[in-house]
C-alpha positions, 0 to 999 in steps of 0.5 A, a space after each residue: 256833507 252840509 251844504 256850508 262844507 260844499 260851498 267851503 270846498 268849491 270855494 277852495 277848489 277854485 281859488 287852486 283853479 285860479 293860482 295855476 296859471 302858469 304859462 309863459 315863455 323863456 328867451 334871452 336877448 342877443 340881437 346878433 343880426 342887429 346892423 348898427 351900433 346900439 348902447 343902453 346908455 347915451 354914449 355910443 363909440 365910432 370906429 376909432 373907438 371914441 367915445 361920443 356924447 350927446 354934443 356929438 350926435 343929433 336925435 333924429 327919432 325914437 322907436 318903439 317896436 313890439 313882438 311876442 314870444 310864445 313857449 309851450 310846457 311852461 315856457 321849457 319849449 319856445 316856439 319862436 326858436 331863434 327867429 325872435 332876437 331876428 325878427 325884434 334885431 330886423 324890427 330896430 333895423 327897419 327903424 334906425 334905416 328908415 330914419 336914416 340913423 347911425 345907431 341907437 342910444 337909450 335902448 331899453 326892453 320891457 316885458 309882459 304876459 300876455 292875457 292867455 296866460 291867465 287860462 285857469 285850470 288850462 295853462 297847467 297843461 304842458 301843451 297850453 301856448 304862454 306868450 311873452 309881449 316884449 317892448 324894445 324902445 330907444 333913441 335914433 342918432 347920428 353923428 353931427 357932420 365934422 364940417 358943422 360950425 363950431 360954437 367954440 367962440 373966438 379968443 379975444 383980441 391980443 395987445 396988438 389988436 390982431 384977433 386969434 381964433 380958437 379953429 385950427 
């Protein structure tokens, strides 16, 4: 074998070392333990079932939470069991109480790999760790107070000069 075969094999052995890395997690988001109302839109609904926009709710924050995820024999066996929709649900909870909101709008989730996952020749193993950082985002509310000014302006006067208002 010449020395220009050898450098052609090393090199195709180490770009099929380098395309292995396989790893990863798998996990489905449920957020079952999660206390208060949250939407993916800008709307949330109150207990009459209402719909209620942006002129009904005021922003109090925004809230950015990460955790990880973490699976071994490609992503076939998580490590985080169920813990992981409870710990990120707690994280979102933690957030909406500690600004003392009502719910969430605009909720949002992002993913991805962790560098570990890049182990050439490793991560083939079924016993390497793939890890998965998850990003959930969003947007703090609570509704306005129902005593709060109206800014519905007032009707204007009547022929007889007695002004009418548009509160009942």
């Amino acid at each position: 074998m010449n020395r220009h075969n050898v450098i052609l094999l090393a090199t195709l052995a180490l770009a099929a070392l380098t395309g292995t890395g396989c790893s990863g997690s798998k996990y489905s988001m449920r957020l079952q333990s999660l206390r208060y109302p949250a939407s993916m839109s800008g709307y949330l609904y109150d207990e009459d079932e209402r719909m209620l926009s942006e002129k009904d709710m005021e922003v109090i924050g925004e809230f950015n939470e990460k955790t990880r995820l973490w699976a071994m024999a490609w992503g076939l066996a998580t490590l985080n069991g169920e813990s992981s929709d409870q710990e990120l649900a707690e994280l979102i909870n933690a957030a909406v109480e500690k600004r003392g909101g009502e719910g969430v709008i605009d909720l949002g989730f992002s993913s991805e790999t962790c560098g570990i996952n890049f182990a050439p020749a490793i991560s083939i193993l079924p016993l390497w760790p793939g890890c998965t950082s998850i990003q959930a985002s969003g947007t703090i509310v609570r509704r306005i107070a129902a005593n709060a000014p109206s800014e519905t302006p007032a009707l204007p006067p009547k022929d007889d000069g007695s002004q009418v208002s548009a509160r009942r």
